[in-house]
C-alpha positions as CSV (number, residue, x, y, z in Angstrom):
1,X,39.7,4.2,-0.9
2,X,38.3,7.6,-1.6
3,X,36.2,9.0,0.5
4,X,32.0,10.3,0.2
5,X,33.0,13.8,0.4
6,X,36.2,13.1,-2.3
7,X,33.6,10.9,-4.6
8,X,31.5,13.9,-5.0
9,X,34.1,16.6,-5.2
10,X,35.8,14.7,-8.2
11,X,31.9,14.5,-10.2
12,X,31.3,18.2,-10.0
13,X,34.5,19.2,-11.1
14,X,33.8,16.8,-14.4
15,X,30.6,18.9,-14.1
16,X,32.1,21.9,-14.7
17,X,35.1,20.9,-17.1
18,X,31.3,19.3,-19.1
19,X,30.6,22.8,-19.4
20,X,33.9,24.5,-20.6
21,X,33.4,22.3,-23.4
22,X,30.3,23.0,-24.1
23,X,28.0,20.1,-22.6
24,X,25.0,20.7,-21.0
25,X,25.2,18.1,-18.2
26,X,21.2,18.6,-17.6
27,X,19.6,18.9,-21.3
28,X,15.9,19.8,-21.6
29,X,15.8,17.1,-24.4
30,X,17.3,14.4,-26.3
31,X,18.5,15.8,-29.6
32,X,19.5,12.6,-31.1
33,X,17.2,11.8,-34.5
34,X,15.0,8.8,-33.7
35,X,12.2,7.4,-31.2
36,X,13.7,6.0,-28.1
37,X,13.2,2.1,-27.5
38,X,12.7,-0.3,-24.7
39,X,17.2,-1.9,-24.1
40,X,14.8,-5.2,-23.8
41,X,13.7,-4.8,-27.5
42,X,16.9,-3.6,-28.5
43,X,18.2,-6.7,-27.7
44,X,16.2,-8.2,-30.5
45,X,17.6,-6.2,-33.1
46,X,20.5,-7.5,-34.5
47,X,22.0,-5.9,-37.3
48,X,19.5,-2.6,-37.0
49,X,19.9,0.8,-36.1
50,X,18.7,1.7,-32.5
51,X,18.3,4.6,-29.5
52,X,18.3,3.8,-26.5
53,X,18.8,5.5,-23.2
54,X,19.4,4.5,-19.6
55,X,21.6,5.0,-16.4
56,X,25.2,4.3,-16.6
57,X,26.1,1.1,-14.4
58,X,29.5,0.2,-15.6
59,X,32.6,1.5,-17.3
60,X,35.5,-1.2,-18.7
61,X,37.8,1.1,-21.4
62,X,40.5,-0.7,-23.2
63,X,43.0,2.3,-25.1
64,X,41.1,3.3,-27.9
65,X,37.5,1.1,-26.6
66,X,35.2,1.0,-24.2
67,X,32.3,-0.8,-22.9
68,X,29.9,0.3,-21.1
69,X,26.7,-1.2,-19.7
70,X,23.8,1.1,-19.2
71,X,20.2,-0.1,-17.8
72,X,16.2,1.2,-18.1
73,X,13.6,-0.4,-16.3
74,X,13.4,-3.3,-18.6
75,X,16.7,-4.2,-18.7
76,X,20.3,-3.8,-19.5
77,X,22.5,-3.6,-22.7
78,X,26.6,-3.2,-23.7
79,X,27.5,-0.1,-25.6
80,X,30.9,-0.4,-27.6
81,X,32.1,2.6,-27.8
82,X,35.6,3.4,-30.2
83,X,37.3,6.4,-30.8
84,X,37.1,5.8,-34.6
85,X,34.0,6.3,-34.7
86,X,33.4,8.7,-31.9
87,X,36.2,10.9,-32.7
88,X,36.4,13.6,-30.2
89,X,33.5,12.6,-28.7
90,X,35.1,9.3,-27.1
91,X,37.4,11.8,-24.8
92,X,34.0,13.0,-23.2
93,X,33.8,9.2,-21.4
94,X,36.3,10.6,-19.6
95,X,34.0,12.9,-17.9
96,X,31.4,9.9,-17.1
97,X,30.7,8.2,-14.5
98,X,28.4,5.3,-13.2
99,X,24.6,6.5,-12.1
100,X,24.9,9.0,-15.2
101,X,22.3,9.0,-17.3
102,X,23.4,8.6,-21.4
103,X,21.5,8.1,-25.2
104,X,23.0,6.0,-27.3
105,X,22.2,5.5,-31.1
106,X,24.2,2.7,-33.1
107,X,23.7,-0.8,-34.8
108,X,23.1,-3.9,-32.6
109,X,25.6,-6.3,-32.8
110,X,26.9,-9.6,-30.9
111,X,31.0,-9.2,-29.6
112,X,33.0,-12.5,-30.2
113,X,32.1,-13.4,-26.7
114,X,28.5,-13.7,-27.8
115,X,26.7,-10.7,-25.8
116,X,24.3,-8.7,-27.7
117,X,25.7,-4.9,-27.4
118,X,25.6,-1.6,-29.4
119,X,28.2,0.1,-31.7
120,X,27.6,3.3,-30.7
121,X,28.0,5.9,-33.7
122,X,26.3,8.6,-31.3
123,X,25.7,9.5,-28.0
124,X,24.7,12.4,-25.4
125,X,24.4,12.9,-22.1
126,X,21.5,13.5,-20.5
127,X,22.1,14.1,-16.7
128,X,25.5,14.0,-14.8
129,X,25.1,12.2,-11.5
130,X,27.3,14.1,-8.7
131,X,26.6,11.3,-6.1
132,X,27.9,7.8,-6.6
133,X,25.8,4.6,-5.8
134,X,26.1,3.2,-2.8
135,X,27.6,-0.4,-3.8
136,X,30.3,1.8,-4.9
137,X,31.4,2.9,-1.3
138,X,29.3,1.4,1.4
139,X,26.5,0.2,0.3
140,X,23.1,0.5,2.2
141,X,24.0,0.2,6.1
142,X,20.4,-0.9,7.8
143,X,17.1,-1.1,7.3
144,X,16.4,1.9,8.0
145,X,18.4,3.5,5.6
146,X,17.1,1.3,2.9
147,X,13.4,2.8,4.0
148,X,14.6,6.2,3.9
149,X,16.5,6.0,0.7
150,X,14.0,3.9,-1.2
151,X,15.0,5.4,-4.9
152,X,18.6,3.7,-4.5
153,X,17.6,0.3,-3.1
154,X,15.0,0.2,-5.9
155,X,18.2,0.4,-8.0
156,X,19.9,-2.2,-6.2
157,X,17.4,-4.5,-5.3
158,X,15.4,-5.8,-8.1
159,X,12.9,-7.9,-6.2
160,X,12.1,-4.6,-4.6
161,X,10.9,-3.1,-7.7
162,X,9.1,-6.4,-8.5
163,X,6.9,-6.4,-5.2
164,X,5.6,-3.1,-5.9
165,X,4.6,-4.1,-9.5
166,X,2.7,-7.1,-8.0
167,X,0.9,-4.3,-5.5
168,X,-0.2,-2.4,-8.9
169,X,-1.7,-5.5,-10.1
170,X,-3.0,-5.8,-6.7
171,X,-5.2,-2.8,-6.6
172,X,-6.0,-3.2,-10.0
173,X,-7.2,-6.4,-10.0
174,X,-9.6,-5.7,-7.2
175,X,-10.9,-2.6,-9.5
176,X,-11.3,-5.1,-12.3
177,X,-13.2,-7.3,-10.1
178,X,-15.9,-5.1,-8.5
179,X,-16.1,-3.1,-12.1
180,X,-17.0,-6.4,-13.8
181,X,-19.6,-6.7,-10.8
182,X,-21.3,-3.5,-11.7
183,X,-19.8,-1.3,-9.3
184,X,-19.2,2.6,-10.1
185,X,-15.6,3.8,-8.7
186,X,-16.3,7.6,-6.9
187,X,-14.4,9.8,-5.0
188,X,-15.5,11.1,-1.5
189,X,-14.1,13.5,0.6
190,X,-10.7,13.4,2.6
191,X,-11.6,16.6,4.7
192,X,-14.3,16.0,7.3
193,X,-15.6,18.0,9.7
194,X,-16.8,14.7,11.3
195,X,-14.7,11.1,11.0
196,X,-16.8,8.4,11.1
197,X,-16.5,4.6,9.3
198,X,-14.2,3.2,12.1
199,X,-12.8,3.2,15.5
200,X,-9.6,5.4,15.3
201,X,-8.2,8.8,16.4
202,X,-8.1,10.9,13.5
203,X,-5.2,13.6,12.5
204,X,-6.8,17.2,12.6
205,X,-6.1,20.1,11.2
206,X,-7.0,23.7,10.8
207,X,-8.9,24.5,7.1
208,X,-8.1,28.4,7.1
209,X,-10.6,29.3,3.9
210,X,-13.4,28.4,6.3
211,X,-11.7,28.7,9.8
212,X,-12.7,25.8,10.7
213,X,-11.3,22.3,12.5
214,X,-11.1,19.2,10.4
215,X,-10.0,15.5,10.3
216,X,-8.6,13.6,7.9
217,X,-10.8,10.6,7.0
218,X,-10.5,7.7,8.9
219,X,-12.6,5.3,6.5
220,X,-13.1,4.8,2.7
221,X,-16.1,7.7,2.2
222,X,-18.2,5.1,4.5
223,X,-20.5,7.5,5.8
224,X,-20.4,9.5,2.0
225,X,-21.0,6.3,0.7
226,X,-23.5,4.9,2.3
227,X,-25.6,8.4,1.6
228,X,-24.9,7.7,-2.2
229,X,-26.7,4.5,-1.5
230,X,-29.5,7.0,-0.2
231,X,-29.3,9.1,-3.3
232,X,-30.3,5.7,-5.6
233,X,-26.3,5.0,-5.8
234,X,-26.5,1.0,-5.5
235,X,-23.1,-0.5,-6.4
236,X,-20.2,2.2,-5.5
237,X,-16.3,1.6,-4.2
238,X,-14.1,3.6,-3.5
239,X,-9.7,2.9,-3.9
240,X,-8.0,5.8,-2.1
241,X,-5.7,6.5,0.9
242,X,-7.1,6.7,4.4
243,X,-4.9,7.8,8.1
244,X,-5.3,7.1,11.7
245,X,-3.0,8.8,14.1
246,X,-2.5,6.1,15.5
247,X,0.6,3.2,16.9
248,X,3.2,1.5,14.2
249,X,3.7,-2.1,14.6
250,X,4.1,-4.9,11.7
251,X,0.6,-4.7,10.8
252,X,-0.8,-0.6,11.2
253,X,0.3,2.2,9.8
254,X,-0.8,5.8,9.8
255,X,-1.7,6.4,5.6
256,X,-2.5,3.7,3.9
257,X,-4.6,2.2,0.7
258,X,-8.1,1.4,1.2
259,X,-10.3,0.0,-0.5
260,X,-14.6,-0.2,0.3
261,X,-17.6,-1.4,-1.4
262,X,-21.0,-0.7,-0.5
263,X,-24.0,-2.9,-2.2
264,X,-27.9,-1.8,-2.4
265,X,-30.1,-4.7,-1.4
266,X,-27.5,-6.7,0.0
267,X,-27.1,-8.4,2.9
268,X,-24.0,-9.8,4.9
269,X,-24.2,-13.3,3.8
270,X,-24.2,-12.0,-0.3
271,X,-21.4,-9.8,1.0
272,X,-19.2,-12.5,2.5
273,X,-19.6,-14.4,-0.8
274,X,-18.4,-11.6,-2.8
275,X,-15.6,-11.1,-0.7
276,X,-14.3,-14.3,-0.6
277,X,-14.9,-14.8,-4.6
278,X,-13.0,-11.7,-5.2
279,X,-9.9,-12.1,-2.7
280,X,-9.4,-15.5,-4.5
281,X,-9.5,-13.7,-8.0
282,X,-7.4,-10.6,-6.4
283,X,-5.1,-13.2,-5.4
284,X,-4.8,-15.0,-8.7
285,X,-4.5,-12.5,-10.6
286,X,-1.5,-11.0,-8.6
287,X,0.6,-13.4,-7.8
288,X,-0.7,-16.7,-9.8
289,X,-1.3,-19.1,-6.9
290,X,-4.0,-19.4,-4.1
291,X,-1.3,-21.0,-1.7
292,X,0.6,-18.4,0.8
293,X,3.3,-18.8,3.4
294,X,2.0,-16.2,6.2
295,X,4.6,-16.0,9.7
296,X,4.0,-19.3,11.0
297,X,1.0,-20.3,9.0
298,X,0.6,-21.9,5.5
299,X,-2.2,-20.6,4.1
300,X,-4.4,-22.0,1.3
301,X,-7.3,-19.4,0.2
302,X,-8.3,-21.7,-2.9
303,X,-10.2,-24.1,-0.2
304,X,-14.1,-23.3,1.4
305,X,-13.6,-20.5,3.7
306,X,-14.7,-21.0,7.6
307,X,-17.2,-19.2,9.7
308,X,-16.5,-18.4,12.9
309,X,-18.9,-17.0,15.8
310,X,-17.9,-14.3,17.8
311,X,-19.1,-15.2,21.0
312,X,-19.2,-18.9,21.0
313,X,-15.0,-18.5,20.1
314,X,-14.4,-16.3,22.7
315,X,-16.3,-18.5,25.0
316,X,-14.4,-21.5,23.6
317,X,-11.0,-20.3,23.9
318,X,-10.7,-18.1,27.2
319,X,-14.3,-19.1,28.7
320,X,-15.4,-15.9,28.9
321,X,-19.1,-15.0,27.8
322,X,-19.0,-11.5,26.2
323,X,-22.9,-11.4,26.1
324,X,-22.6,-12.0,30.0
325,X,-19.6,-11.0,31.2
326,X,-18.7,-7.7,33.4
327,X,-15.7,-5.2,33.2
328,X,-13.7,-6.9,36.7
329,X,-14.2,-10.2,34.7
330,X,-12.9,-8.7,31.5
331,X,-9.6,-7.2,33.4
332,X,-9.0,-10.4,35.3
333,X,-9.1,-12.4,32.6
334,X,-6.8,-9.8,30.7
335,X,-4.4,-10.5,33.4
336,X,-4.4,-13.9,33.3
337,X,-3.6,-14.5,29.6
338,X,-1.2,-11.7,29.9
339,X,-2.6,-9.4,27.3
340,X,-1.4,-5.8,27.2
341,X,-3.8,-2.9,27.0
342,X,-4.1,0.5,27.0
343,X,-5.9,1.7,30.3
344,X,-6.3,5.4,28.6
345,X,-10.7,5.0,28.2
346,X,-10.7,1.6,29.0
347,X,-14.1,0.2,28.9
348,X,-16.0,-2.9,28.9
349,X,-16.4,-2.5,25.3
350,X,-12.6,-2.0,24.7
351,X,-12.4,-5.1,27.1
352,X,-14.4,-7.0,25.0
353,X,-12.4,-6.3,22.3
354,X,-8.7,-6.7,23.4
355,X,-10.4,-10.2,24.6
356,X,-11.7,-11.3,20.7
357,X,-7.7,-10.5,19.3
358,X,-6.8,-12.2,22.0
359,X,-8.7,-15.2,20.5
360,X,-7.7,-13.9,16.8
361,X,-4.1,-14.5,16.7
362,X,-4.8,-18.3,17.5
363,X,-6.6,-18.8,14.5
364,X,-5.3,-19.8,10.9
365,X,-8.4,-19.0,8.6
366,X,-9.2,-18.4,5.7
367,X,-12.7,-17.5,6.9
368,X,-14.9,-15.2,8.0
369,X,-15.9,-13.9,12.0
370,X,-19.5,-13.0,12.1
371,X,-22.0,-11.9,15.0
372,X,-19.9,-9.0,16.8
373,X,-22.0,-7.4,19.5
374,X,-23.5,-4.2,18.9
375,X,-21.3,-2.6,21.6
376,X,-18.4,-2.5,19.3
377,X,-20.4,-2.5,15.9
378,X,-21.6,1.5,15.9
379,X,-22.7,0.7,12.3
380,X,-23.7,-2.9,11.8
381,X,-27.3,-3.9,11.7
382,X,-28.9,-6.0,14.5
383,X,-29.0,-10.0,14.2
384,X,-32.5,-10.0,14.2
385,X,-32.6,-13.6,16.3
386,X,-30.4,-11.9,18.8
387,X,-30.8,-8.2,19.2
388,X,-27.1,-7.4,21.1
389,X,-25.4,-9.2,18.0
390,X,-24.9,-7.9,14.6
391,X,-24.5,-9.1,11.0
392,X,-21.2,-8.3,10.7
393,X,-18.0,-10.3,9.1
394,X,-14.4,-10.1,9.6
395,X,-11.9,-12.0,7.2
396,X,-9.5,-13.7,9.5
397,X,-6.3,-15.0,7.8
398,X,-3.0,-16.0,9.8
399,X,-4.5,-14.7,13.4
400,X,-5.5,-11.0,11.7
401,X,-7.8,-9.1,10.6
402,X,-7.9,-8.3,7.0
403,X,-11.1,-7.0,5.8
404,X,-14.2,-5.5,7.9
405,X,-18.0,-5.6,6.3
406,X,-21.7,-5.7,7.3
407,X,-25.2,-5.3,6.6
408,X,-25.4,-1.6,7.3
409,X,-27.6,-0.1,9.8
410,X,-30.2,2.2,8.2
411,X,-32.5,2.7,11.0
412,X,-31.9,6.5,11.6
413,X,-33.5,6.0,15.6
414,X,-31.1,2.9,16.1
415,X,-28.2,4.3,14.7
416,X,-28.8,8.3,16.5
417,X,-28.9,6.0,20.0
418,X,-25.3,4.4,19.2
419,X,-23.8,7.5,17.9
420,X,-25.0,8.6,21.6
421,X,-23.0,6.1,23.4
422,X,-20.3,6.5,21.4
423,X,-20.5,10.0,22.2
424,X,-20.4,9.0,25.8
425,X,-17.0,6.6,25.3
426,X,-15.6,10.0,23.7
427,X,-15.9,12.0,26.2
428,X,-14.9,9.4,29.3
429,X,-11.5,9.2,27.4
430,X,-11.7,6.9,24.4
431,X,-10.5,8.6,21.3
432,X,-11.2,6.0,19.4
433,X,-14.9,6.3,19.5
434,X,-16.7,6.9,16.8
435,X,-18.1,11.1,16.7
436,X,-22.0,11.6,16.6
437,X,-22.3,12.6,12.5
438,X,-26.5,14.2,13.1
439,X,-25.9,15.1,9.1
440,X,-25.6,11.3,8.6
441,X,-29.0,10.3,10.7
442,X,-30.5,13.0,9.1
443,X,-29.4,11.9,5.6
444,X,-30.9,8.0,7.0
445,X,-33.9,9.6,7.8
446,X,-34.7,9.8,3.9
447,X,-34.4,6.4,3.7
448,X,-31.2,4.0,3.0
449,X,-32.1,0.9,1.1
450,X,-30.6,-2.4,2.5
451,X,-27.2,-2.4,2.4
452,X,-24.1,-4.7,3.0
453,X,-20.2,-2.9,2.9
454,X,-17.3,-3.8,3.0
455,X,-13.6,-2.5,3.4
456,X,-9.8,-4.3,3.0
457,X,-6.5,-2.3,3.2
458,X,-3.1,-2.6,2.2
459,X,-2.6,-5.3,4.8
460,X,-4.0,-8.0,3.0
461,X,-1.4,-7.5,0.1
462,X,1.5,-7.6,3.2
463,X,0.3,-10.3,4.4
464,X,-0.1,-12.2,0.9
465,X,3.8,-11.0,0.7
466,X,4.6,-12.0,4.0
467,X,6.2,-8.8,5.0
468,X,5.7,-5.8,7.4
469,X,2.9,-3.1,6.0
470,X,6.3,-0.5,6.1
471,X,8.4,-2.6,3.9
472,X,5.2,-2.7,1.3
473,X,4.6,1.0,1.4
474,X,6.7,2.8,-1.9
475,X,7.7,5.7,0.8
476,X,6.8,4.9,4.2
477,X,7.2,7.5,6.5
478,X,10.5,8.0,8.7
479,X,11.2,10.3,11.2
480,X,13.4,13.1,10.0
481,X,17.4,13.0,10.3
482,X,18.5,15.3,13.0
């Protein structure tokens, strides 16, 4: 069996014997007469006169015939190919080669054994592939050589190609849904000079034009947002990509799709309505069922979603009181269940909070987590029955986390004090800490309506797939070959 290097070697020396006879292996155009269809409705054209066009997947020549099968993103089609009515042009198949990219213009016909092909009275070729599939030599070795070389498993794996359709759908379903709500779709800034919206270490980056330091956003526009809420804005969202410099495991990734909402004169109980309405439409719409097989859990998000309090499942499931506890309880109790954590800033907060996934992972869902303490809720309003709570909600599907909202804080004094002590968590070491944003108190100090938001990612759609968030990203990032 030939090798790589002889595979290629033989292709561009048909490459250049193209050109001797005059063949332009890379045309600018098609200069065959005719509008280019869909092979799928070609199919349906028996007896008419077609073009089509596609990538070369199989030669079978027979003396003075050949077949070939060639494919476009709908499908696949048999051209017949004689030397009658090719003339000199049939000796130029001797110059092609599968993963070659070919027009084709003939009548539609159906060959004795009954498959639907063309009679090809002309072709051209339209780009000469110099590298041969991989099913032709070794095929893709390992999954991470699928990753890297995404364009030929598309080619090779169907259901591939398929996933990523449903992911359009995905996104564009929840667009469909919040634009039927009334929401306007805006674009805020990726640049910041400030991250805020989340807990995460940012990527940063130098901005020469102003000579200046900035981050890449690490939420949806939340803080942009939210000031559009101040400016009389009172349904936006926002679909756009979003990066943490952070770990890579099955469920995080560094850029990713995002998507938030933000609602005038709404709290977090309208919000968690809306939310689950439009995951169950989102869901629908994508992949025609409400019923999901997630790791070890089989999930049904058609039925009443759950409510689930912060403190009282902690307290239920480790017998820990968060609203009582102390940082030597928190670590001893870390210990005992055997959870690992980053010591790097470790705090009672960050305690508290390896604690709750502790607790997450052991719960099915669908439903909702509500009442996180302020400590790890920078942005949430206060429970107003219970001042170290907030009115926040997490959907909890399969033991994660899959969507983050709340009735925003817009009491500028309030929210100035927490973007203190997350100042202070900053600087003893925790880089996930949120950065004190004085432009955004100042912009509250005008006067944000009530307001609930709400954010999702990517990792919903993985999970409703039941894969990793890398095998659902088009081109994930790899590491580069050395």
């Amino acid at each position: 069996m030939a090798s790589l290097e002889e595979l290629i070697k033989a292709r561009k020396e048909k490459l250049e014997e193209l050109k001797k006879r005059g063949i332009n292996p890379f045309p600018p155009r098609i200069e065959l007469k005719g509008k280019v269809g869909k092979i799928e409705t070609a199919r349906d054209s028996l007896g008419k006169q077609v073009l089509v066009c596609g990538r070369l997947w199989s030669i079978r020549k027979h003396g003075a015939m050949a077949f070939l099968d060639i494919k476009d993103e709908s499908g696949k089609i048999q051209l017949f190919f004689s030397k009658k009515n090719l003339e000199k042009d049939f000796e130029l198949l001797e110059f092609f080669d599968s993963g070659d990219f070919l027009a084709a213009q003939g009548k539609v016909f159906k060959t004795q054994a009954g498959e639907i092909s063309v009679e090809v009275s002309k072709m051209q070729l339209l780009t000469k592939s110099l590298r041969p599939l991989p099913s032709e030599w070794f095929g893709l070795k390992d999954e991470e050589e699928r990753l890297r070389k995404r364009y030929v498993d598309f080619l090779l794996n169907p259901e591939l190609r398929d996933l990523f359709l449903r992911k359009a759908r995905f996104w564009q379903a929840t667009r469909d849904f919040l634009v039927g709500k009334g929401f306007v779709e805006v674009e805020t800034p990726v640049l910041e000079t400030t991250t805020g919206g989340a807990d995460a270490r940012p990527f940063q980056t130098h901005h020469y034009a102003l000579d200046i330091d900035v981050y890449l956003r690490i939420s949806m526009g939340e803080l942009w947002q939210k000031r559009l809420m101040v400016a009389g804005f009172e349904k936006t969202f926002e679909i756009g990509r979003q990066f943490r410099n952070e770990g890579m495991d099955a469920e995080h990734l560094q850029d990713y799709s995002q998507m938030e909402f933000y609602w005038a004169y709404a709290s977090y109980l309208d919000g968690m309505a809306l939310v689950e309405e439009m995951i169950k439409s989102v869901a629908q719409k994508t992949f025609g069922t409400q019923k999901f097989k997630i790791g070890k859990y089989e999930i049904d998000l058609g039925k009443p979603w759950e409510v689930y309090d912060y403190v009282e499942t902690v307290k239920k499931m480790t017998g820990v009181d968060v609203t009582k506890t102390s940082l030597k309880e928190i670590e001893k109790k870390l210990k005992e269940l055997k959870v690992d954590y980053s010591k790097q800033g470790f705090s009672l907060t960050r305690g508290i909070d390896n604690l709750w996934k502790y607790c997450r992972k052991q719960i099915k869902g669908p439903g909702f987590l509500v009442h996180v303490p302020v400590s790890i809720s920078p942005l949430a309003k206060r429970k107003p029955d219970d001042l170290e709570l907030t009115e926040r909600f997490q959907v909890i599907i399969a033991g994660s986390e899959l969507g983050n909202g709340y009735s925003e804080l817009n009491d500028p004094i309030d929210q100035a004090g927490r973007f203190t002590e997350q100042q202070k968590l900053r600087e003893s070491g925790d880089e996930e800490a949120q950065m004190d944003d004085k432009d955004f108190v100042e912009a509250l100090e005008y006067g944000m309506p009530p307001t609930c938001g709400f954010g999702m990612s990517e990792r919903l759609f993985a999970f409703l797939e039941n894969k990793t968030m890398r095998e659902c990203q088009i081109f994930p990032l790899m590491r580069p070959k050395e």
